[in-house]
RODO-2510 file (C-alpha; in nm, 4 decimals, decimal comma):
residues 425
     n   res          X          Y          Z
     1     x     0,3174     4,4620     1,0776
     2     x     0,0708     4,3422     0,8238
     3     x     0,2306     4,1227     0,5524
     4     x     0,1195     4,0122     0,2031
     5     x     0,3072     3,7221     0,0307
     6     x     0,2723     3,6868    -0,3584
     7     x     0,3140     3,3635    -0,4996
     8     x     0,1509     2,9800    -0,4078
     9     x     0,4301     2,6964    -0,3534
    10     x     0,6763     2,5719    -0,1240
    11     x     0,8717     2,8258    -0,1153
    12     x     0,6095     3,0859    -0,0209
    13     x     0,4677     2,8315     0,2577
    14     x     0,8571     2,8486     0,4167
    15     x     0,8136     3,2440     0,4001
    16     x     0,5036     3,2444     0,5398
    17     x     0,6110     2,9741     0,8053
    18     x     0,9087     3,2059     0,9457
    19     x     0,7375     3,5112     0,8986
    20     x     0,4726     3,3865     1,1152
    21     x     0,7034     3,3171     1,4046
    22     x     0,8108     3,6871     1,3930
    23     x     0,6841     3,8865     1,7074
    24     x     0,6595     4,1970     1,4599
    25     x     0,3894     3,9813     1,2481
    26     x     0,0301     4,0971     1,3078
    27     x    -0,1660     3,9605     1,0288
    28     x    -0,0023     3,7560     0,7558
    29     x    -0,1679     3,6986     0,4006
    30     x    -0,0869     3,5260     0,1207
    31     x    -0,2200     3,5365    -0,2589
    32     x    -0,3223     3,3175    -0,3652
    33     x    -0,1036     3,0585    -0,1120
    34     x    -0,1907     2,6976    -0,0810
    35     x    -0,3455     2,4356     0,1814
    36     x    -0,0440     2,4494     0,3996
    37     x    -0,0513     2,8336     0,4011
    38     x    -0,4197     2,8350     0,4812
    39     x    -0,3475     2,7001     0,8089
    40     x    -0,0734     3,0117     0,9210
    41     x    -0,1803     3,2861     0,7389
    42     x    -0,4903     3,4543     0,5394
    43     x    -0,4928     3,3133     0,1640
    44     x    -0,6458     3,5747    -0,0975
    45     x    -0,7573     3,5017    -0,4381
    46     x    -0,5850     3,7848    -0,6030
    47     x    -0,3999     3,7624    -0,9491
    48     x    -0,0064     3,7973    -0,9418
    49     x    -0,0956     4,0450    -1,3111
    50     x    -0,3324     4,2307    -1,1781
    51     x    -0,1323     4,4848    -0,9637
    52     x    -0,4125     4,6988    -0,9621
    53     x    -0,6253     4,4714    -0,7287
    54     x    -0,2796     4,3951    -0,5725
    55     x    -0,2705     4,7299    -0,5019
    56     x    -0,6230     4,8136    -0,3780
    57     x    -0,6083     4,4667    -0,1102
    58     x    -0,2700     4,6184     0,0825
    59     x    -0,4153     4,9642     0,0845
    60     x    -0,7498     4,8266     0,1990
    61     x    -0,5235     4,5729     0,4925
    62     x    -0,2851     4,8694     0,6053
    63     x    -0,0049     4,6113     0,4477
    64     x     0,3139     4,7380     0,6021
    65     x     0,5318     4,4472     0,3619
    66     x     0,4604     4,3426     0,0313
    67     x     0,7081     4,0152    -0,0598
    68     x     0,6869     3,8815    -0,3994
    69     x     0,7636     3,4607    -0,3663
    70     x     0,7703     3,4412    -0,7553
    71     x     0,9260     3,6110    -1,1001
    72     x     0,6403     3,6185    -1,3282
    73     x     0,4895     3,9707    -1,1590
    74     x     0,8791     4,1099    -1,1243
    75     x     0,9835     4,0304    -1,4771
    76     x     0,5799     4,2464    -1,5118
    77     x     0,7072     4,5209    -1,3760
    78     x     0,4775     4,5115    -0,9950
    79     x     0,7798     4,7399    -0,8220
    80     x     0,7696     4,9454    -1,0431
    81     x     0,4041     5,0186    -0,9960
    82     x     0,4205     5,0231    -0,6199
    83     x     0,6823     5,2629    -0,6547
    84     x     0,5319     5,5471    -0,9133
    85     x     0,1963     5,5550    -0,6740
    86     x     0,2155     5,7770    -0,3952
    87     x     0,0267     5,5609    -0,1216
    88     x     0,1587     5,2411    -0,2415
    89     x     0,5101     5,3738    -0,2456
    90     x     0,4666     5,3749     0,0906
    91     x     0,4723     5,0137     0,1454
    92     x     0,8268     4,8174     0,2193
    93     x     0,8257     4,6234    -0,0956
    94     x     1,1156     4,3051    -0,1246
    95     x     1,1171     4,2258    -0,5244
    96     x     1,3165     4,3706    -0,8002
    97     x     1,2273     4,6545    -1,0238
    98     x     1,1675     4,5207    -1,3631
    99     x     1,4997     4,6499    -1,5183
   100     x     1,6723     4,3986    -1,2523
   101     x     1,3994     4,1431    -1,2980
   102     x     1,5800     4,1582    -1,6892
   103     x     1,8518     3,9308    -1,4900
   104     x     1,5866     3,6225    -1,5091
   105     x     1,3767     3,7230    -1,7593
   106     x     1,6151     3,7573    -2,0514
   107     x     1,9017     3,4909    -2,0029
   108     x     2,0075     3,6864    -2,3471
   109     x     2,0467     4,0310    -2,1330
   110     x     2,2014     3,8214    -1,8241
   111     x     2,4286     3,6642    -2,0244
   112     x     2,5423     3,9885    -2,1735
   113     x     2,5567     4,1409    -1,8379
   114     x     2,7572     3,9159    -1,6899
   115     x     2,9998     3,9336    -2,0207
   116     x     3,0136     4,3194    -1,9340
   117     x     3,1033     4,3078    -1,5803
   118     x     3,3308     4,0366    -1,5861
   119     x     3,1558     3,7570    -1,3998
   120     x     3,2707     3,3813    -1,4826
   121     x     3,0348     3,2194    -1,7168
   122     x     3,0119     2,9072    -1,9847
   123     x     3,0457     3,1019    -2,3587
   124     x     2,7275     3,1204    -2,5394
   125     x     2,5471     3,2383    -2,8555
   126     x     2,1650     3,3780    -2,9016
   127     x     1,9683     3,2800    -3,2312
   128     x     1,6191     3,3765    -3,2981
   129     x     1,3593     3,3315    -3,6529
   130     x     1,5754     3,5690    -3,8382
   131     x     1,9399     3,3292    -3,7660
   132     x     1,8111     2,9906    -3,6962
   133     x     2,0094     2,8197    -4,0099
   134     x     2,3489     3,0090    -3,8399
   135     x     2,1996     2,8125    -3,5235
   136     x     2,1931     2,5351    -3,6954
   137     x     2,5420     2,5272    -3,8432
   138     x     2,6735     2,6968    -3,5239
   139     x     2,5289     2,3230    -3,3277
   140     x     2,7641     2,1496    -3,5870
   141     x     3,0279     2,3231    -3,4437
   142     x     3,0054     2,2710    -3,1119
   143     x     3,1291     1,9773    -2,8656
   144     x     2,8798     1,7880    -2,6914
   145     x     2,6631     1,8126    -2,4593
   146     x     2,4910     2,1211    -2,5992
   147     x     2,2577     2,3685    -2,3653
   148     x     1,9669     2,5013    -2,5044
   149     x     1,8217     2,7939    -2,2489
   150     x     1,5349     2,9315    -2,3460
   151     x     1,5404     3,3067    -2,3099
   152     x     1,2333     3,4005    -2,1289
   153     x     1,1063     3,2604    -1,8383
   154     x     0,9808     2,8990    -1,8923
   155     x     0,8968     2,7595    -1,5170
   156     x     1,2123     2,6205    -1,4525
   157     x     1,1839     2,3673    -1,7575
   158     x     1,3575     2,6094    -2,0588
   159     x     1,6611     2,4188    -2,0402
   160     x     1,7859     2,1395    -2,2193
   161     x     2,1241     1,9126    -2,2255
   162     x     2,1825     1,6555    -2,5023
   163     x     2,4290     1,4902    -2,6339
   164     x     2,3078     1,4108    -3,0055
   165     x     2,3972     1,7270    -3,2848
   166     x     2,0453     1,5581    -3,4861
   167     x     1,8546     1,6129    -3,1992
   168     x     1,9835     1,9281    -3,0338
   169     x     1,9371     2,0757    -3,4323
   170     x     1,5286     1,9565    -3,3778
   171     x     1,4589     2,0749    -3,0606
   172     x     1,6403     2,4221    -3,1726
   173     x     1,3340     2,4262    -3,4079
   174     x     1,0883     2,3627    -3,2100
   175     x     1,1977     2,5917    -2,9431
   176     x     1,2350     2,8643    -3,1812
   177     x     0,9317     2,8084    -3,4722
   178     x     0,7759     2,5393    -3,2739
   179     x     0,7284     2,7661    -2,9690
   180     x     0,8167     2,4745    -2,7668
   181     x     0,8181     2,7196    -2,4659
   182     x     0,6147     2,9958    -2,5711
   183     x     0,7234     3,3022    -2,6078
   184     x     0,9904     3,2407    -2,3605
   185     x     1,2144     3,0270    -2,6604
   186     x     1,1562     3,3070    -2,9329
   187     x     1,5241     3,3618    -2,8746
   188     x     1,7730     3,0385    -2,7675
   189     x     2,1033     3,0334    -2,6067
   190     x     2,3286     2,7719    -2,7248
   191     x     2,5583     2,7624    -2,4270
   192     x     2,8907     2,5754    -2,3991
   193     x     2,8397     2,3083    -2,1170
   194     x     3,0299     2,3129    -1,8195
   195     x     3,0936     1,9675    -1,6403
   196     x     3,1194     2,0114    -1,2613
   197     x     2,9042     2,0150    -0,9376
   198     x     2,5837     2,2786    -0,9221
   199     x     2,5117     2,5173    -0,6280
   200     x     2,2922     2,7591    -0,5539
   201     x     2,4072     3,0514    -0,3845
   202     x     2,0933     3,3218    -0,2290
   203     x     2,1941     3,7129    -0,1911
   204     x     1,9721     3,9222    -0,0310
   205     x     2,0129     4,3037    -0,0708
   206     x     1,9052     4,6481    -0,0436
   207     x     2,0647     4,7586    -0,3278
   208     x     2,3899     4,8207    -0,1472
   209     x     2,4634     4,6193     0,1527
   210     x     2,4236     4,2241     0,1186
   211     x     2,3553     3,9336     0,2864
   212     x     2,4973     3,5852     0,1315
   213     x     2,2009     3,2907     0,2878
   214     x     2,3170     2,9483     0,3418
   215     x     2,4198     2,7645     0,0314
   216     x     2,1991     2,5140    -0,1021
   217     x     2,1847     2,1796    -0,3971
   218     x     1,8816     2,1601    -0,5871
   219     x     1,7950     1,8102    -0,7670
   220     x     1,6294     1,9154    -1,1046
   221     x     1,6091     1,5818    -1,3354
   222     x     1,2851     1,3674    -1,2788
   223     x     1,4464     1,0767    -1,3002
   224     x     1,6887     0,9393    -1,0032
   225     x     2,0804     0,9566    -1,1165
   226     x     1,9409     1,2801    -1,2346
   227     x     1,8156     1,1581    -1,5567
   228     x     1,5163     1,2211    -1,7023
   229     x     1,3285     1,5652    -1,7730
   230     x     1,3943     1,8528    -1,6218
   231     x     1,1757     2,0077    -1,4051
   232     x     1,0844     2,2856    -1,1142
   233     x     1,3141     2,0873    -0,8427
   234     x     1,2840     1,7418    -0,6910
   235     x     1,4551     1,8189    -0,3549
   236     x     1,7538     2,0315    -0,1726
   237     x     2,0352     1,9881     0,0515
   238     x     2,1920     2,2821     0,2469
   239     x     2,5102     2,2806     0,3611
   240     x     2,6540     2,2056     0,0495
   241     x     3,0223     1,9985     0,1762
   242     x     3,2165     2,1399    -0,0689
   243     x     3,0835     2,5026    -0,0692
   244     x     3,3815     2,5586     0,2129
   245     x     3,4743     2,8912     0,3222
   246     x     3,7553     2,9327     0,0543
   247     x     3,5067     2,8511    -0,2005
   248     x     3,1967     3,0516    -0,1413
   249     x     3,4797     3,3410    -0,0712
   250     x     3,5977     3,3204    -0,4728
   251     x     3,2052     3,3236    -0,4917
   252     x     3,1877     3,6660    -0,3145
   253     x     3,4539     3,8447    -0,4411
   254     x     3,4143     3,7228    -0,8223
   255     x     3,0409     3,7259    -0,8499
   256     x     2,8619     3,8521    -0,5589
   257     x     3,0436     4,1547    -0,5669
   258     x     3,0486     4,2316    -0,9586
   259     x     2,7148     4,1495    -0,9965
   260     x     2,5845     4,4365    -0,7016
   261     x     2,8558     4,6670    -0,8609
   262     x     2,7127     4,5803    -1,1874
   263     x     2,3360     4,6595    -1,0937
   264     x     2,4757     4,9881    -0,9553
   265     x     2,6649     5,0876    -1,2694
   266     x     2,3543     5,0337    -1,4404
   267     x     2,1339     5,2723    -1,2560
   268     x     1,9482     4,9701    -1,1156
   269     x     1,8064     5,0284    -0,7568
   270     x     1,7881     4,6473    -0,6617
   271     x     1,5872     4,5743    -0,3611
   272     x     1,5008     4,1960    -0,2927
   273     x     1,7018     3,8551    -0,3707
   274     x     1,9264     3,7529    -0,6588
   275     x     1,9751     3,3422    -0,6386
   276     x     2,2480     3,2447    -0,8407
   277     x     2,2937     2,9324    -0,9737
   278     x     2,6616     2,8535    -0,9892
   279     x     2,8556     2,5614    -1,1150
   280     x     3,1724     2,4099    -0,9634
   281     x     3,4182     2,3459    -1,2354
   282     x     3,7528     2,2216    -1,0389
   283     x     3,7015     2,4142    -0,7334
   284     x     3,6596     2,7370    -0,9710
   285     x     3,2705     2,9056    -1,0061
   286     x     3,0796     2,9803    -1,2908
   287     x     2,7478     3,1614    -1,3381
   288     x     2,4832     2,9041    -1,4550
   289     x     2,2041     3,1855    -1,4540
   290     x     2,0752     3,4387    -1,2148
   291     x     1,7116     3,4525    -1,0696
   292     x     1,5347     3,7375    -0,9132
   293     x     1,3687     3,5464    -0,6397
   294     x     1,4573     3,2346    -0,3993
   295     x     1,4973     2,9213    -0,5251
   296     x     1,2187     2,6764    -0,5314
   297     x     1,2823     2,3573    -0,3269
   298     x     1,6028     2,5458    -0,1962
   299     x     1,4071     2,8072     0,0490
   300     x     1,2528     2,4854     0,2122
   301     x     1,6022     2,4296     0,3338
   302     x     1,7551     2,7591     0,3351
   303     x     1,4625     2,9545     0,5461
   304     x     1,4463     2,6434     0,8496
   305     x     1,8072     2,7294     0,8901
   306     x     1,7813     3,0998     1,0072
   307     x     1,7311     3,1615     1,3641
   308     x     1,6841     3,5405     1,3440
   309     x     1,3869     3,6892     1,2783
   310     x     1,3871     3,6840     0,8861
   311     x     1,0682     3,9182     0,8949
   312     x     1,3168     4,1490     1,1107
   313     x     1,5869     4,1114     0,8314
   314     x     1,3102     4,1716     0,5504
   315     x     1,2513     4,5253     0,6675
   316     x     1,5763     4,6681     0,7196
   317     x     1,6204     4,5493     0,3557
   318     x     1,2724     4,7546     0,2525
   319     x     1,4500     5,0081     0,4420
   320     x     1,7892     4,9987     0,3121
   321     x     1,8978     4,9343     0,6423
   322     x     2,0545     4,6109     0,5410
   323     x     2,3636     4,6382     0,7096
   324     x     2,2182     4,6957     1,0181
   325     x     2,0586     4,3421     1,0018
   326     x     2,2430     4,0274     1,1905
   327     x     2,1595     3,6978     1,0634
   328     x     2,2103     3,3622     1,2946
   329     x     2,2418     3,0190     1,0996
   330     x     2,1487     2,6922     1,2693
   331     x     2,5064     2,4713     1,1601
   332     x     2,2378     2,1672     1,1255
   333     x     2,2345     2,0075     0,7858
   334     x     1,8161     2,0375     0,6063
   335     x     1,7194     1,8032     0,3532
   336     x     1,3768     1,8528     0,1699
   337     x     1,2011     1,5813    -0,0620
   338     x     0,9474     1,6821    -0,2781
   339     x     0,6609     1,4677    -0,3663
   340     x     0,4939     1,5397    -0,7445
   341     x     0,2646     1,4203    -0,9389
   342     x     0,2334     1,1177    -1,1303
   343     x     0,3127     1,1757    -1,4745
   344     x     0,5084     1,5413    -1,3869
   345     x     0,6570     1,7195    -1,5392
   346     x     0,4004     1,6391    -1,8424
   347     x     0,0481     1,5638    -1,7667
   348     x    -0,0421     1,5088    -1,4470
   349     x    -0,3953     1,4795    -1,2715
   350     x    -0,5053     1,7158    -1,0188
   351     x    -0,7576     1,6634    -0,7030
   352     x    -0,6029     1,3482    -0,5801
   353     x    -0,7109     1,3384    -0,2249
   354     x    -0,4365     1,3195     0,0178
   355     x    -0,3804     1,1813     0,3666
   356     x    -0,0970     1,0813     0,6558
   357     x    -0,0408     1,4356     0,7556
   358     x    -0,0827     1,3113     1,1206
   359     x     0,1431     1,0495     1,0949
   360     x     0,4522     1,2273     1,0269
   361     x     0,7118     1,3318     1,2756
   362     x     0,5967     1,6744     1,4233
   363     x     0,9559     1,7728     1,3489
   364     x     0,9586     1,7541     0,9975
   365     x     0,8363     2,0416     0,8185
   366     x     0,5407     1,9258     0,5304
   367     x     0,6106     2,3087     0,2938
   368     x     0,3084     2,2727     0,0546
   369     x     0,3912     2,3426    -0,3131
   370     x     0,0648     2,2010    -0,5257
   371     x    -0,2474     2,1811    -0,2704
   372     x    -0,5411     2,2974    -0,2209
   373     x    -0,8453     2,2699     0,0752
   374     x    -1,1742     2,1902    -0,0319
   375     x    -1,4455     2,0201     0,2018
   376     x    -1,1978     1,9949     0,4516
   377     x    -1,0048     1,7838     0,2239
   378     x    -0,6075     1,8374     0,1252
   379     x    -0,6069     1,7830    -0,2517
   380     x    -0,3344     1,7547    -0,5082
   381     x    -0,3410     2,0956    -0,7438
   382     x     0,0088     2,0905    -0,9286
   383     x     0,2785     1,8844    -1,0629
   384     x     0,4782     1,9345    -0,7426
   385     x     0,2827     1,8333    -0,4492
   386     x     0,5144     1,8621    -0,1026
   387     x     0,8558     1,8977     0,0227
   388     x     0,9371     1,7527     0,3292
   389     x     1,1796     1,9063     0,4917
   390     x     1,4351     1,7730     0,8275
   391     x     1,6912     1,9280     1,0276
   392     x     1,9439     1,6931     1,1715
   393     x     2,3008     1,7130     1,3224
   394     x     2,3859     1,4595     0,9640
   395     x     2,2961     1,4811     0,6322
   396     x     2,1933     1,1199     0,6615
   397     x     1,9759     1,1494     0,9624
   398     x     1,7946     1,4792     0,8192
   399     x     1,7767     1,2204     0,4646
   400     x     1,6511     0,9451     0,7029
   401     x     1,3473     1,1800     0,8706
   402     x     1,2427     1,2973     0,5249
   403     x     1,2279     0,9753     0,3482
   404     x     1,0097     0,8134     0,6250
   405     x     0,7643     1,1200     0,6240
   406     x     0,7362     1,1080     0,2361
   407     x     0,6409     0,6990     0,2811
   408     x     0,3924     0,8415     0,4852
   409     x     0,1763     1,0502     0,3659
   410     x    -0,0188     0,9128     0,0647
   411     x    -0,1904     0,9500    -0,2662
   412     x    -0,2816     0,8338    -0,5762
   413     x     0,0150     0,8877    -0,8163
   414     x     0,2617     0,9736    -0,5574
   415     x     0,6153     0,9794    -0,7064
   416     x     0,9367     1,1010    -0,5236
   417     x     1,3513     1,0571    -0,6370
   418     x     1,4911     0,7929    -0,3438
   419     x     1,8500     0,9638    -0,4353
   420     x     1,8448     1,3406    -0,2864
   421     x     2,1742     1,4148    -0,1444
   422     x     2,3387     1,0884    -0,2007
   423     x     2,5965     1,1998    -0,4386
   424     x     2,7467     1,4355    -0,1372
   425     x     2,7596     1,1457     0,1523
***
């Protein structure tokens, strides 16, 4: 099979890493990928908006499997396109149609969604231009912390938790007039917050059957003690110790299973992964939000522990042959660290040459996020650099292998939290 990858960060580089070990793989590209996928696959400079050209390349390649790493050309509409053209329909294609992409791309329609089908989430309210002084007075209202979500999609960073009414009030302004996030705040959701422990929880499905892929803790704040700015994810932890078996079962009976039921109730033909992030409130889960794709550093410890062939798994799913798919998980616990950018998640530099990719244990797994390969050189090319991901029988061995890797490798700016997983030892 011939395979095309959309999308350029960690989490594509795990894709294209276990895809690549798949005796069904032939050739392997991946647009516009990175300086780790360079090394395992094909990269092509293609645009994730232009479908057209997207179109043209797999028809041109005989691509057999088109999987899209990241939202911004689902929420577009790119399975849709494949699917109205007659050669393109062709293709097995993993990534929701753009009514199902709605689920990330409007946290106002998700939120509603989930409202509809019954599916445990924190109360919220939506204001926009034409109700920000009921926003306002709504704030006034509420008990602290208040969530702001920005609507659209916002790289991860739409969010924001504070516990001052003044300055939840000004950043309500700038998200809304201020277009603090673009577009993507036009509308805000003032959410009630819920205290507890976070989880994300990755679905794959063919629109019928399912597949629930080990559970995973993302690290969002900057700042260690997670303080700080928000940002795209500072590392991941999967198992998650308290994501038992009774747990992730209220998972899949109240929200696994109403949110599938849901799509189908809605006429939406859902082919591809649904992450949702879920918060533990006293042993009982909530919906945080849904995303259409895998998480982003949670694939760099989800993917290492699958021992089937995942491209395998990929195109039963394409196929709706789902159920006919087996999945084998390695019981070892991962741990990735990411490495960013001085300065990230606001300004950063780019093109900082880096080094020490030789010195690291040839067992843990360096998933490029922001690099790129020029004059032989690995450079620095986004805010998030690397995640290092290690598989050990102990969370603090697999901790232990990553940390020593991420001392290793080197370059100017380097900045990495020193406190991934140590609130679940």
């Amino acid at each position: 099979m011939n395979i095309l990858i959309l999308g350029s960060g960690g989490r594509e580089h795990a894709f294209a890493w276990k895809i690549a070990q798949s005796p069904l793989c032939s050739q392997l590209f991946v647009a516009a990928g990175n300086a780790g996928t360079a090394q395992i696959a094909q990269n092509v400079n293609l645009s994730l908006s232009d479908f057209e050209k997207i179109g043209s390349f797999c028809l041109k390649n005989n691509i057999n499997l088109v999987l899209v790493g990241t939202e911004t050309p689902l929420v577009e509409g790119i399975a849709d396109y494949f699917q109205a053209d007659a050669n393109l329909s062709k293709i097995q294609f993993i990534g929701a149609v753009k009514a199902g992409a709605r689920l990330e791309g409007s946290k106002d329609f998700s939120k509603d969604f989930m409202l509809k089908y019954g599916i445990p989430t924190a109360a919220s309210r939506t204001f926009d231009h034409t109700n920000l002084a009921e926003g306002l007075a709504y704030i006034e209202s509420q008990p602290t912390p208040i969530v702001l979500k920005a609507d659209g999609l916002a790289a991860g960073k739409g969010v924001i938790i504070t516990e001052d009414i003044t300055e939840a009030k000004q950043l309500l302004i700038e998200m809304i007039e201020g277009a603090k996030f673009g577009s993507a705040s036009a509308k805000v959701l003032i959410e009630q917050f819920l205290s507890g422990i976070e989880l994300s929880v990755f679905v794959l499905t063919d629109g019928v059957s399912y597949l629930i892929l080990p559970s995973a803790k993302d690290y969002k704040r900057i700042g260690e003690g997670d303080t700080g700015l928000n940002t795209g994810g500072m590392g991941a932890v999967s198992p998650v110790p308290f994501a038992n078996q009774a747990f992730m079962y209220k998972i899949e009976q109240h929200i696994v299973k109403p949110t599938l039921k849901g799509l189908q109730s809605e006429n939406i033909d859902y082919v591809g992964f649904i992450f949702i992030g879920i918060m533990n409130v006293d042993g009982e889960p909530y919906v945080i939000e849904y995303n259409v794709r895998m998480g982003d550093p949670e694939t760099e410890v989800v993917i290492p522990r699958i021992k089937s062939d995942f491209l395998e798994i990929l195109s039963l799913t394409a196929q709706k042959r789902l159920a006919e798919a087996k999945m084998e998980i390695d019981e070892r616990t991962a741990t990735t660290v990411m490495l960013v950018s001085g300065g990230y998640p606001e300004d950063f530099e780019k093109g900082k040459v880096m080094t020490g990719f030789e010195k690291i244990d040839s067992e843990v797994l360096a998933f490029h996020a922001g690099t790129v390969l020029k004059d032989g050189k690995i450079l620095t090319a986004g805010g998030r650099v690397l995640a290092l991901t290690s598989l050990a029988d102990s969370l603090e061995s697999a901790l232990e292998k990553s940390y020593k890797a991420a001392q290793l490798i080197s370059y100017e700016g380097k900045y990495y939290r020193n406190d991934i997983g140590k609130d679940l030892g």
